[in-house]
KELUM-30095 format. One record per residue (C-alpha): residue number from 1; x, y, z. Coordinates in nm, 3 decimals, decimal comma. Example, Ala and Ser with C-alpha at 12.3 -4.5 7.8 and 13.67 -1.06 7.14 Angstrom:
<rs>
   seq      east     north        up
     1     1,230    -0,450     0,780
     2     1,367    -0,106     0,714
</rs>
This chain:
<rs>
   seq      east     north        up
     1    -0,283    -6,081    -3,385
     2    -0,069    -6,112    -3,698
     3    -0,090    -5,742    -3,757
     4     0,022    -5,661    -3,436
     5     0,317    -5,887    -3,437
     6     0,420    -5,753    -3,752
     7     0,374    -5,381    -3,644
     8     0,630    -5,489    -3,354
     9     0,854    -5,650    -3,584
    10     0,862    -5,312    -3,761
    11     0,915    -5,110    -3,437
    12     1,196    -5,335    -3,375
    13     1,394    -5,331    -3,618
    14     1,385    -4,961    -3,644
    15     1,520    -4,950    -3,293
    16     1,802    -5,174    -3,387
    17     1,897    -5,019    -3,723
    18     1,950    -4,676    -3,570
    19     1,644    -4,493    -3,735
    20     1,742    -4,170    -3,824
    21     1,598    -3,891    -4,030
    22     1,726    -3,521    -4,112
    23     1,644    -3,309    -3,843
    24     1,862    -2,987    -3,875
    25     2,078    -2,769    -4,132
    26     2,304    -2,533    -3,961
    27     2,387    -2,187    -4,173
    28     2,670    -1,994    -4,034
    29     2,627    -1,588    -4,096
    30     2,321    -1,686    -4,288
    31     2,534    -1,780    -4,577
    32     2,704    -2,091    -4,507
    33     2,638    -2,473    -4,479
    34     2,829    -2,610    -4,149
    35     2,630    -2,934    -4,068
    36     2,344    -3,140    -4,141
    37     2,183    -3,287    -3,811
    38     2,052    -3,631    -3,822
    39     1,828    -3,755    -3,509
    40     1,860    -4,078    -3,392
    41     1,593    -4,286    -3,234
    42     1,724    -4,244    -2,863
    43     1,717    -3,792    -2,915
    44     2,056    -3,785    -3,023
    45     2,176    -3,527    -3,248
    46     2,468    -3,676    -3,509
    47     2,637    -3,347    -3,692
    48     2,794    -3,418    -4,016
    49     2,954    -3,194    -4,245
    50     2,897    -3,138    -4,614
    51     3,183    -3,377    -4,689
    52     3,109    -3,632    -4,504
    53     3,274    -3,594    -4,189
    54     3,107    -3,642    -3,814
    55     3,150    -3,318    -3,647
    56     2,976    -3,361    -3,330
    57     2,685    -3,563    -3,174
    58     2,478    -3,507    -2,868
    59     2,122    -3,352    -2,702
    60     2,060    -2,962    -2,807
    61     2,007    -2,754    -2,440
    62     1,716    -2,566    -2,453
    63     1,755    -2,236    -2,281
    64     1,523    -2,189    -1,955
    65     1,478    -1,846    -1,974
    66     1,440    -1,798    -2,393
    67     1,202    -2,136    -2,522
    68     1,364    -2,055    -2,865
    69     1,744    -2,020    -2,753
    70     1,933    -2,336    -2,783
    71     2,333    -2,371    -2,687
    72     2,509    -2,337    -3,002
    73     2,731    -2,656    -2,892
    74     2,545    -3,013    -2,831
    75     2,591    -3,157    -2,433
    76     2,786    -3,451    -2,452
    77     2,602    -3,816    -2,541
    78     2,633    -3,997    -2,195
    79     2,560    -4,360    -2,368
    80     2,738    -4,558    -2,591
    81     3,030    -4,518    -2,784
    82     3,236    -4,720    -3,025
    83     3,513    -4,700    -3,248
    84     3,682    -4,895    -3,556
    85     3,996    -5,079    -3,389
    86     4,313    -5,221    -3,500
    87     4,160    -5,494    -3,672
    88     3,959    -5,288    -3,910
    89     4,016    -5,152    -4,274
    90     4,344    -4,893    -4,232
    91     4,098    -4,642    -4,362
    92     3,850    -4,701    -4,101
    93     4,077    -4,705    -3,780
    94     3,997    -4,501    -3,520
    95     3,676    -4,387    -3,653
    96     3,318    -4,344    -3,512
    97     3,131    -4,700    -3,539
    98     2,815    -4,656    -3,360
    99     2,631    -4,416    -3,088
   100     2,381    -4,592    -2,934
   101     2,200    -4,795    -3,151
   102     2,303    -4,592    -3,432
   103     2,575    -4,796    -3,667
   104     2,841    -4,641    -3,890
   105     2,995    -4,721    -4,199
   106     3,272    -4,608    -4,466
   107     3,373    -4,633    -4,783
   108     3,682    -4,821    -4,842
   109     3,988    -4,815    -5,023
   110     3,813    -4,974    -5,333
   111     3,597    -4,656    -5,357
   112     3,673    -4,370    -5,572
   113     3,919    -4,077    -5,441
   114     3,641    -3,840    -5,352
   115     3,457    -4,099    -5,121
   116     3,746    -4,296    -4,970
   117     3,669    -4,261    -4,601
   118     3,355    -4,073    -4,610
   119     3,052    -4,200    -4,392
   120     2,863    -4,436    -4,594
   121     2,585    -4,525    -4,356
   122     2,461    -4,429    -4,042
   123     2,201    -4,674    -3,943
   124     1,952    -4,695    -4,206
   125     2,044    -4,390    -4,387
   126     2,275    -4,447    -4,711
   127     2,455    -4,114    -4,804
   128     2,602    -4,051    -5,144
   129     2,842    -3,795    -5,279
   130     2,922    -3,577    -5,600
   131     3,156    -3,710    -5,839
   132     3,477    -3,603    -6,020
   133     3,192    -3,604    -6,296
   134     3,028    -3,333    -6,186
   135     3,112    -2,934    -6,136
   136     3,429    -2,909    -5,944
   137     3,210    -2,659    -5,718
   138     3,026    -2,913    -5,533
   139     3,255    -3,212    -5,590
   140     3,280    -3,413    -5,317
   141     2,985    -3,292    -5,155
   142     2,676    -3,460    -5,053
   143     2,457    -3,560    -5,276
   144     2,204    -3,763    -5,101
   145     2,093    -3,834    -4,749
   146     1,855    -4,144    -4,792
   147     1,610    -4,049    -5,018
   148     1,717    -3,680    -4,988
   149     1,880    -3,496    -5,260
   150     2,110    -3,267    -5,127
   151     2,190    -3,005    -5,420
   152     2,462    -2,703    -5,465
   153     2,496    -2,391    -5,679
   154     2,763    -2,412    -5,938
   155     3,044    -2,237    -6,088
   156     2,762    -2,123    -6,377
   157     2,539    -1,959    -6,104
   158     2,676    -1,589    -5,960
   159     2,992    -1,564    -5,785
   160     2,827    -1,519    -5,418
   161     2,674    -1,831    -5,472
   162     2,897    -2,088    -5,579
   163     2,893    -2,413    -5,388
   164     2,634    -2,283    -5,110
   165     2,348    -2,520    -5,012
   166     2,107    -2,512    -5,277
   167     1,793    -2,750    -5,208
   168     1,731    -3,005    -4,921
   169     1,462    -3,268    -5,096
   170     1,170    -3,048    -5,228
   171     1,302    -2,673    -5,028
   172     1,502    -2,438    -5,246
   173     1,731    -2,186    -5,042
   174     1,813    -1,882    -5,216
   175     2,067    -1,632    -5,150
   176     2,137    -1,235    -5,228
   177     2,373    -1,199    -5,524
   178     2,676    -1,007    -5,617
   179     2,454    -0,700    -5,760
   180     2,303    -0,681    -5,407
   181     2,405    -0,451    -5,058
   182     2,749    -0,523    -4,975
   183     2,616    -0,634    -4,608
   184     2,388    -0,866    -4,764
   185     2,556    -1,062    -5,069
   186     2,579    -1,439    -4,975
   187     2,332    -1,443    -4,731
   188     1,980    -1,650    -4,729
   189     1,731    -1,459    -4,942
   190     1,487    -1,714    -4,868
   191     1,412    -2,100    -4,773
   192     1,151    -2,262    -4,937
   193     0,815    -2,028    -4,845
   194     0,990    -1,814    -4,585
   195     1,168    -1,499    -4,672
   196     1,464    -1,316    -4,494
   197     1,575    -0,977    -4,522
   198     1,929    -0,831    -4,365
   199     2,018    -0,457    -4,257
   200     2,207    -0,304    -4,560
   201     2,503    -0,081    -4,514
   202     2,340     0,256    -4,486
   203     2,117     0,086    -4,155
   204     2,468     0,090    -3,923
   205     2,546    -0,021    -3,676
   206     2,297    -0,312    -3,769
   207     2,414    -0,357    -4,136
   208     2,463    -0,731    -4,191
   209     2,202    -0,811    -3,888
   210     1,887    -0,997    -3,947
   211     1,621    -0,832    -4,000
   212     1,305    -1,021    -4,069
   213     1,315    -1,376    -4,057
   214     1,377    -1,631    -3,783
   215     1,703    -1,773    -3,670
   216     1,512    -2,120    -3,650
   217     1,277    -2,215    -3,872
   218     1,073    -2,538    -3,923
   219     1,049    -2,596    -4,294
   220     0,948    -2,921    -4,489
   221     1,016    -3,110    -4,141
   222     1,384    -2,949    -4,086
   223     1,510    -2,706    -3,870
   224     1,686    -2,457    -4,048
   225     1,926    -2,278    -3,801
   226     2,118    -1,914    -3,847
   227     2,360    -1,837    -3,676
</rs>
């Protein structure tokens, strides 16, 4: 009986803390980072950018007639909604507080330059940033959903690759460099075990199209999505 009063206590205050975990990365063009999808406990989709910014938030539609199309855009969260009023922190006025059961929070003024009014929470999740200590590449950045490391390539890597998404916990992504195809520098090489090739500028009309490789890919638990 104690166990299973203790496994509901668990249960519960997942539900009530917003449990979310990373769910997608977004590349655009196969080359660069637009969001990081976390997925709350009710299905909902929270988009956030690399600098800490909610983009969007929502249910992905699955196309009826293609089981691996989904609308590029999220359909609107129907629950809901709050935001930081009047009577908040200057810095947090008029910005997202919860969705759902999902809570948001901010850093304040007392925070340095780089994090002042950057999402600090989102229910459970604690999200960190890069420093002014760090390579002015990725400052700024994310450093760290949860227990995530979120890493970048710097200004000591090759020119096509500076500040593009590097690792996501234990999955490298690597890219094509400046020495390759015109029609291919910049774009994802590979992520993690899964390679991807792109038409080269002698394969036109194609060059710069995928050509092996999926646009959505389950790696290491996340959805990795080209578009």
């Amino acid at each position: 009986m104690k166990k299973l009063i203790l496994l509901y206590l668990i249960m519960a205050l997942a539900f009530c803390s917003g449990a979310q975990e990373i769910s997608q990365v977004n590349l655009s063009g196969g080359t660069t980072l637009t969001s990081i999808s976390l997925l709350t406990d009710r299905e909902v989709l929270i988009r956030i950018s690399e600098d800490g910014k909610v983009l969007e938030w929502g249910v992905e539609l699955q196309s009826i007639r293609n089981s691996n199309y989904y609308a590029a855009r999220l359909q609107p969260y129907l629950g809901r909604i709050e935001y930081y009023g009047t009577e908040s922190d200057s810095i947090f006025r008029g910005k997202l507080r919860s969705i759902g059961s999902a809570v948001f929070t901010y850093y304040g003024m007392s925070e340095t330059e780089l994090k002042r009014g950057k999402i600090r929470s989102i229910g459970s999740l604690m999200l960190d940033y890069y420093s002014l200590f760090d390579n002015k590449a990725i400052r700024g950045k994310l450093s760290a959903i949860g227990a995530t490391l979120i890493g970048y390539y710097t200004s000591f890597d090759d020119r096509e690759l500076v500040g593009k998404l590097k690792t996501v916990g234990n999955t490298t992504i690597t890219y094509y460099s400046s020495f390759d195809d015109k029609y291919m520098r910049g774009k994802v090489k590979s992520i993690g075990p899964v390679g991807y090739s792109w038409y080269t500028s002698i394969e036109s009309p194609y060059g710069g199209g995928l050509k092996t490789g999926s646009y959505r890919q389950v790696i290491g638990g996340i959805t990795y999505i080209i578009q």
